[in-house]
Residue frames relative to the residue before (quaternion, step in Angstrom):
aa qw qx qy qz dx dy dz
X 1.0000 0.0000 0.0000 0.0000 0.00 0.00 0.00
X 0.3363 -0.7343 0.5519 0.2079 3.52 -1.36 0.40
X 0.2251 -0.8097 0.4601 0.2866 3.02 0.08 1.37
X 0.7033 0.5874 -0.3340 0.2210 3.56 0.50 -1.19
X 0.4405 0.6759 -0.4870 0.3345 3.60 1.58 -0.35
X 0.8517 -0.2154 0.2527 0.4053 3.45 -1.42 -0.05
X 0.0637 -0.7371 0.6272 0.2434 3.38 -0.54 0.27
X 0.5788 -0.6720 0.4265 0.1775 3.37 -1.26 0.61
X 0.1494 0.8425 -0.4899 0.1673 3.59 0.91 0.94
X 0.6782 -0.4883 0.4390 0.3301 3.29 -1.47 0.93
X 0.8190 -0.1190 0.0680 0.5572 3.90 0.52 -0.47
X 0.7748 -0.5215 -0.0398 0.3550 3.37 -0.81 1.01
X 0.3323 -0.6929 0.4282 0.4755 3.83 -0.26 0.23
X 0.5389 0.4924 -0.5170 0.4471 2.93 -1.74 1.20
X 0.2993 0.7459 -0.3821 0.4561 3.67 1.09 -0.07
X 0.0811 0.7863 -0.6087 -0.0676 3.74 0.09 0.60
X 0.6090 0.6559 -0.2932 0.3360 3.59 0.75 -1.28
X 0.3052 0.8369 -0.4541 0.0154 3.83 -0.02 0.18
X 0.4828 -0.6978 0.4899 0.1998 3.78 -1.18 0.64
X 0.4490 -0.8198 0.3529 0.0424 2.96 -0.73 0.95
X 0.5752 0.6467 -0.2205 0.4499 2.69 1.89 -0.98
X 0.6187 -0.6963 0.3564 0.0733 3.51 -1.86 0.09
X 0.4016 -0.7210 0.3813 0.4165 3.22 0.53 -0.10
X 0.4468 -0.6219 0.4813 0.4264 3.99 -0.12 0.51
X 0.2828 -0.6219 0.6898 0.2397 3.67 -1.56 0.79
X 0.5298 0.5917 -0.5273 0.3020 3.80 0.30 0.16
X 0.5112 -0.7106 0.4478 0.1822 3.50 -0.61 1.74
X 0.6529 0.5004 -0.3772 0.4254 3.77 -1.05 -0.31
X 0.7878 -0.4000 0.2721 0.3812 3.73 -1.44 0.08
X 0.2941 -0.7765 0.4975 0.2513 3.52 -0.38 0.87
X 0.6301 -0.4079 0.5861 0.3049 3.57 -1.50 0.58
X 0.1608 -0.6919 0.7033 0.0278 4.07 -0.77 1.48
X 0.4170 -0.6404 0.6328 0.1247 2.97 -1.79 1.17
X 0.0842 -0.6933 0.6693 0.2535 3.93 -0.68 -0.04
X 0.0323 0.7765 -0.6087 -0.1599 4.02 -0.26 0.39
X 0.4370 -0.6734 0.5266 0.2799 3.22 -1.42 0.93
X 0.7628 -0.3424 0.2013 0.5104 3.34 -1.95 0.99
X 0.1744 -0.7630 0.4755 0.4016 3.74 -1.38 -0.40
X 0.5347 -0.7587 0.3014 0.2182 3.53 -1.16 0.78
X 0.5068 0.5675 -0.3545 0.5434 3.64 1.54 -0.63
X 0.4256 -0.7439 0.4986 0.1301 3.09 -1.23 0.95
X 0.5605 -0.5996 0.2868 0.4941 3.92 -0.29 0.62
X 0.4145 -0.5866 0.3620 0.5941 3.92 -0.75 0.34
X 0.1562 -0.7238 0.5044 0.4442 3.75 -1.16 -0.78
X 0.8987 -0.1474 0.0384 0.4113 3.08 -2.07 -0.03
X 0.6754 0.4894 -0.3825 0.3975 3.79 0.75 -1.37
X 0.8245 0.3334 -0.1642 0.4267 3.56 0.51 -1.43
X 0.5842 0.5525 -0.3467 0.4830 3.87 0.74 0.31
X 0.5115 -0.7135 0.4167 0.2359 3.37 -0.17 1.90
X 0.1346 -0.8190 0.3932 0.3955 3.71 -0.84 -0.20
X 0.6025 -0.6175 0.2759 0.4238 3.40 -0.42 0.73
X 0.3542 -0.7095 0.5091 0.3346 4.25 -0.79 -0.08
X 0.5486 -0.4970 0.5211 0.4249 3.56 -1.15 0.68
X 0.6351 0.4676 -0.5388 0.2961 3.59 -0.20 -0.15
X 0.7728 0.4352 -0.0918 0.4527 3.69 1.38 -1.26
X 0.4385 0.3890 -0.3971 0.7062 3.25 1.57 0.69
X 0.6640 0.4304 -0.4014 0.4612 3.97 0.33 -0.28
X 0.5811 0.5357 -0.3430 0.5076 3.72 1.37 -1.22
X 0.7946 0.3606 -0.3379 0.3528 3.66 0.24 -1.17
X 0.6171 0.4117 -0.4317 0.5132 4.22 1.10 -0.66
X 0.5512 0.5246 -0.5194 0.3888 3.95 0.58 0.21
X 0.5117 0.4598 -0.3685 0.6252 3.80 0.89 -1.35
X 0.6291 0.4549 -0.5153 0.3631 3.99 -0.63 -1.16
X 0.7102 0.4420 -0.2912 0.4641 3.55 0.42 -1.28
X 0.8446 0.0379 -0.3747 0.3806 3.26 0.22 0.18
X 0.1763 0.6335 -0.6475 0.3852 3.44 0.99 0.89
X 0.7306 0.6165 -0.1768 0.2342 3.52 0.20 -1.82
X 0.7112 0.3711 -0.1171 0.5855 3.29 1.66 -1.70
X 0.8948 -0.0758 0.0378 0.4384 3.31 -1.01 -1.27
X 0.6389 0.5908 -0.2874 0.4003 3.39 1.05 0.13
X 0.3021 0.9118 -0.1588 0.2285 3.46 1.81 0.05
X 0.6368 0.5016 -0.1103 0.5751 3.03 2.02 -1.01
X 0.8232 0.3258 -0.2088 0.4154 3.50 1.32 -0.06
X 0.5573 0.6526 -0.2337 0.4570 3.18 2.23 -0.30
X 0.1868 -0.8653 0.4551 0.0967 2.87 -0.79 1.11
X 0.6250 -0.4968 0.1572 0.5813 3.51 1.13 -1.02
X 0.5632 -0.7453 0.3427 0.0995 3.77 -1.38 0.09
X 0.1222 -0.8404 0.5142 0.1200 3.25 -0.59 0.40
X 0.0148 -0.7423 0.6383 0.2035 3.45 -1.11 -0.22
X 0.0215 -0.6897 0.7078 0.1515 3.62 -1.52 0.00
X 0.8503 -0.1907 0.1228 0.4749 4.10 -1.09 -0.04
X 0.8175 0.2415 0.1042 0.5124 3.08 0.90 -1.48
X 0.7956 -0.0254 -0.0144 0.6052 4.18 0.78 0.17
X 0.6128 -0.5690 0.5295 0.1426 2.64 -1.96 0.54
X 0.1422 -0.7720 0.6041 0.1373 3.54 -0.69 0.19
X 0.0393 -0.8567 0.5135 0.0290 4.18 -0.42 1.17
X 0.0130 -0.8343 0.5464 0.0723 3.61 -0.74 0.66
X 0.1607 -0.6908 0.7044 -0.0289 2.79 -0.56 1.53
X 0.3312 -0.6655 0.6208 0.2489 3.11 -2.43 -0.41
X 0.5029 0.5398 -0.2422 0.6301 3.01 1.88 0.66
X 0.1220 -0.7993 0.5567 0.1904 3.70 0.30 0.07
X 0.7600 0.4492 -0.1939 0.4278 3.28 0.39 -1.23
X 0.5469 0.4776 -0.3083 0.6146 3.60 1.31 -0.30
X 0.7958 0.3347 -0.4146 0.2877 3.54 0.44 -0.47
X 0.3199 0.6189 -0.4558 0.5539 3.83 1.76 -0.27
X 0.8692 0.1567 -0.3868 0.2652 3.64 0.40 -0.25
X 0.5072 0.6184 -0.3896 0.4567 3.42 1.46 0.35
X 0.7205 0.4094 -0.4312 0.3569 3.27 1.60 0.08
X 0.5539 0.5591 -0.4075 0.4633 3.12 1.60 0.19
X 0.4628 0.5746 -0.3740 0.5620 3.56 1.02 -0.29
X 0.6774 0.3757 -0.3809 0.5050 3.97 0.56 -0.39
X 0.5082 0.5160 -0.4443 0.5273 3.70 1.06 -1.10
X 0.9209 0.1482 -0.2880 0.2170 3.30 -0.43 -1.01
X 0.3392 0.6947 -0.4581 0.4387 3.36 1.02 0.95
X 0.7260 0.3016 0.0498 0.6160 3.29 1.15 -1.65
X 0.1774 0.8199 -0.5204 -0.1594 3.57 0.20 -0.20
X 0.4508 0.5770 -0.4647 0.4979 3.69 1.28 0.16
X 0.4616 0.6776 -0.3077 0.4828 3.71 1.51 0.04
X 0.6219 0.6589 -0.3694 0.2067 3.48 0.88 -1.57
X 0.7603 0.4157 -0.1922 0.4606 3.88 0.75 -1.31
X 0.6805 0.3759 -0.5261 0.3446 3.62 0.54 0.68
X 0.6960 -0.5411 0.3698 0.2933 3.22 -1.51 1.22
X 0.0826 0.7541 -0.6447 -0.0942 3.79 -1.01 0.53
X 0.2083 -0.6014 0.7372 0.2268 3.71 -0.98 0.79
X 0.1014 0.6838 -0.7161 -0.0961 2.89 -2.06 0.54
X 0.0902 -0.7650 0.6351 -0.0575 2.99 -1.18 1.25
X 0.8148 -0.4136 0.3230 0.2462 3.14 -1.83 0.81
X 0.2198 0.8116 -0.5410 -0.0179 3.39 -1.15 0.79
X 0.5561 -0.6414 0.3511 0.3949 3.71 -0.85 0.52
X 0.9092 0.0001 0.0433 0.4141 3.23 0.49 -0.97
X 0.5805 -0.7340 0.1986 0.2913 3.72 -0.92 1.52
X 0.7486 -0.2313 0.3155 0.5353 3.87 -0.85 -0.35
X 0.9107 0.1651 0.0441 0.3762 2.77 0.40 -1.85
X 0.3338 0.4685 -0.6347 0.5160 3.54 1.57 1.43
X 0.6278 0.5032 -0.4300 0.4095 4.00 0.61 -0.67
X 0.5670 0.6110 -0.3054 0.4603 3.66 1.11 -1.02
X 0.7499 0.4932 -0.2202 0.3819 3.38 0.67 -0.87
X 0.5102 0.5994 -0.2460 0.5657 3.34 1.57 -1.33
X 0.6648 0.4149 -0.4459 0.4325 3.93 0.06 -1.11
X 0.7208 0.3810 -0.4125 0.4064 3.53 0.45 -1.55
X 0.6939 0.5005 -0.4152 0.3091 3.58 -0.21 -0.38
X 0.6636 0.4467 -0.3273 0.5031 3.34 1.25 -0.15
X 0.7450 0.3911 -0.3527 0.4094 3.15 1.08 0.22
X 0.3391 0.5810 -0.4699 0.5715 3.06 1.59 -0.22
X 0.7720 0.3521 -0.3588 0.3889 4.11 -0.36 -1.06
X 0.6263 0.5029 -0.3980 0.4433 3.78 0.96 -0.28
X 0.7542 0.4622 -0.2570 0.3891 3.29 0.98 -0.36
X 0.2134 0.7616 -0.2695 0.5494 3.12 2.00 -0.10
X 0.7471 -0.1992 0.4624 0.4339 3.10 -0.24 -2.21
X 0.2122 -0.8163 0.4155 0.3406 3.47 0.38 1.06
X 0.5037 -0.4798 0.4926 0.5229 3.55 -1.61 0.12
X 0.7432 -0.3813 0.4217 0.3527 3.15 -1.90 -0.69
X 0.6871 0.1660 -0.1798 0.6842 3.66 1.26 0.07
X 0.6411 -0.5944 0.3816 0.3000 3.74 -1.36 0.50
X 0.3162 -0.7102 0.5828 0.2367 3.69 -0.76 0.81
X 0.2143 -0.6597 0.7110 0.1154 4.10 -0.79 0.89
X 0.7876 -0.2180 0.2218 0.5319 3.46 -0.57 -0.69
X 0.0441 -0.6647 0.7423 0.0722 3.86 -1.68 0.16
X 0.6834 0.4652 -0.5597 0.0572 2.98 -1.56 1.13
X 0.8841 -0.0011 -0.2875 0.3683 3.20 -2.31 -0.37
X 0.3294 -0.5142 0.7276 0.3126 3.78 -1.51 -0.28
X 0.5436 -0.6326 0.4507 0.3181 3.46 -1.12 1.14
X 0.7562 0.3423 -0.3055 0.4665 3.78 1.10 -0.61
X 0.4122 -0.6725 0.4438 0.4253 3.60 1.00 0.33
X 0.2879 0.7637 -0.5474 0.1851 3.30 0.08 1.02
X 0.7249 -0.2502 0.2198 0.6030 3.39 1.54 -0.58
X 0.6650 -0.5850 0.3037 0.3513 3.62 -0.76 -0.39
X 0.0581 0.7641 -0.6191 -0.1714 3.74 -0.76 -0.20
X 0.3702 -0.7696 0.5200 0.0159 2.85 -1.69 1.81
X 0.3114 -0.7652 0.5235 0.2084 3.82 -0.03 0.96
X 0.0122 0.8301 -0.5349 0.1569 3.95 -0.71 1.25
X 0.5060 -0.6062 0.4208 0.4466 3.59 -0.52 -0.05
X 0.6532 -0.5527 0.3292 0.3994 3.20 -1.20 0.38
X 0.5623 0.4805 -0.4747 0.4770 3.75 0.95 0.18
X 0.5590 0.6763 -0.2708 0.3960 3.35 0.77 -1.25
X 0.6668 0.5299 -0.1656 0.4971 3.92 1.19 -1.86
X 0.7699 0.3857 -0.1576 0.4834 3.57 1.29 -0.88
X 0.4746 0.7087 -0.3036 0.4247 3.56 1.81 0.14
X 0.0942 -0.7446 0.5882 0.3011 4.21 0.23 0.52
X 0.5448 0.7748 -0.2756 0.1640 3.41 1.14 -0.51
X 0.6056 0.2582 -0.1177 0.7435 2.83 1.72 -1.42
X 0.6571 0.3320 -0.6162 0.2798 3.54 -0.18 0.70
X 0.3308 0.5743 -0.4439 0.6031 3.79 1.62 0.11
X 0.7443 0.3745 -0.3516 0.4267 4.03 0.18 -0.46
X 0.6236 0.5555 -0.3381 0.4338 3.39 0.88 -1.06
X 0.6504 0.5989 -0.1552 0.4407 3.35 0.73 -1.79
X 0.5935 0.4133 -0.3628 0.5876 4.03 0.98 -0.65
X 0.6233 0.6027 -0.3052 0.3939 3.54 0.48 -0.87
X 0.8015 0.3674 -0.1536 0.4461 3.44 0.55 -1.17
X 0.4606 -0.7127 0.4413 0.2919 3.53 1.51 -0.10
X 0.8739 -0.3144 0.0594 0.3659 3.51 -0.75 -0.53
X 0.3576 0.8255 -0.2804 0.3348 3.01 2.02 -0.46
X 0.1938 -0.7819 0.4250 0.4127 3.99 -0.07 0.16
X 0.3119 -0.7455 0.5653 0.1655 3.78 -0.51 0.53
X 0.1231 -0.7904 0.6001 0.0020 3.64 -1.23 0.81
X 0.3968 -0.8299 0.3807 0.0941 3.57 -0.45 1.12
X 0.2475 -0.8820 0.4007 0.0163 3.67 0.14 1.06
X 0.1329 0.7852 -0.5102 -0.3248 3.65 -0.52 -0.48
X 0.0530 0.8638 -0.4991 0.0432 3.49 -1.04 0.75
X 0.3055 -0.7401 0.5298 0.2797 3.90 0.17 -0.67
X 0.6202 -0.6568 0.2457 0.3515 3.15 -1.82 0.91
X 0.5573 0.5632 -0.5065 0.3401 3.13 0.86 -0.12
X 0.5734 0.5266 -0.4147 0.4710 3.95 0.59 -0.49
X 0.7427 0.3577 -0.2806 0.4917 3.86 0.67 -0.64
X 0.7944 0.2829 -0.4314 0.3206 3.52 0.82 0.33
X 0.1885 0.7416 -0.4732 0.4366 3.25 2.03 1.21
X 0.4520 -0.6895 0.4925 0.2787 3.77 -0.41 1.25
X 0.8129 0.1085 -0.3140 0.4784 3.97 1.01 0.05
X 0.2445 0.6273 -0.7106 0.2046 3.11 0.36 1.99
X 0.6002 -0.5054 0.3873 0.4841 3.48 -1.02 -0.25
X 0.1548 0.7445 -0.6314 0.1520 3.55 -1.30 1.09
X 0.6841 -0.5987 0.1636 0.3832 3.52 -0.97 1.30
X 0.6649 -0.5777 0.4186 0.2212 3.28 -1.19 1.13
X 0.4245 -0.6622 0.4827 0.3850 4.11 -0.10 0.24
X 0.4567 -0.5262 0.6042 0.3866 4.13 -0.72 0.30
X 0.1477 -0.6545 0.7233 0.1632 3.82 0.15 -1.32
């Protein structure tokens, strides 16, 4: 494998900013966020640390087993200069998917991984996007669906929409039925941002 190729991250790599929080274990229809447009501008090239080959090799090892036998507990990744960040919904399962990556990689072994708690796996968020596009294609919603998926903290999904669409409780009440139990967040962006290879788009099952 090449580690250094793309890693497969829930939204684009480089993402320093991350939640901590959880997704809610309380079963039935989750409560839908509409978020408004955002105003901060991405960092750029000058002011965005760069990341080391060792922690782009550390995170496409974990992916690999996110993807394989570790699939039921992975949630998604992060990286910043110096470590990885994993969310699982299993701690204890993920201490062993990161040793299971060490000993795959062992040029892997000395970079730092945090892992923290998440609600829901890759491939329940993976599942949630496709169903929302499956139901748009069905019947479109009341505003246009650009791209849908993972949250970087597995917490649920986020659906990219126009900026009417982001300000609509309606269509996030549509989206949100679609996606089932998964929680869904409302974005605004445009096609052209969703056919940018690091917009958000559904996570692979594996």
């Amino acid at each position: 494998m090449n580690r250094r190729a793309a890693v497969a991250l829930p939204l684009a790599v480089g993402a320093f900013a991350l939640l901590t929080a959880c997704g809610s274990a309380a079963t039935g229809t989750p409560a839908v966020a509409v978020a408004a447009p955002p105003t901060a501008s991405a960092p750029s090239a000058d002011t965005t640390p760069s990341i080391a080959g060792a922690v782009t090799d550390t995170a496409s090892a974990l992916g690999e087993q996110g993807r394989g036998e570790f699939g039921d507990v992975y949630g998604s990744l992060s990286v910043d200069a110096h470590h990885v960040v994993l969310y699982a919904t299993d701690p204890v399962r993920a201490r062993n998917m990161v040793e299971a990556a060490h000993r795959a990689h062992p040029d892997t072994a000395g970079v730092d991984v945090e892992i923290r708690a998440c609600q829901y796996t890759a491939r329940d968020q993976s599942r949630a996007s496709a169903q929302v596009f499956a139901a748009q294609q069905r019947k479109p919603f009341s505003f246009p669906v650009f791209a849908s998926g993972s949250s970087p903290d597995g917490i649920g999904i986020v659906v990219t929409t126009s900026e009417e669409g982001a300000k609509s409780p309606a269509f996030a009440r549509e989206v949100q039925q679609a996606a089932g139990s998964v929680p869904v967040r409302v974005n605004a962006g445009s096609r052209a941002s969703a056919a940018d290879p690091t917009a958000l788009a559904p996570v692979a099952a594996g």
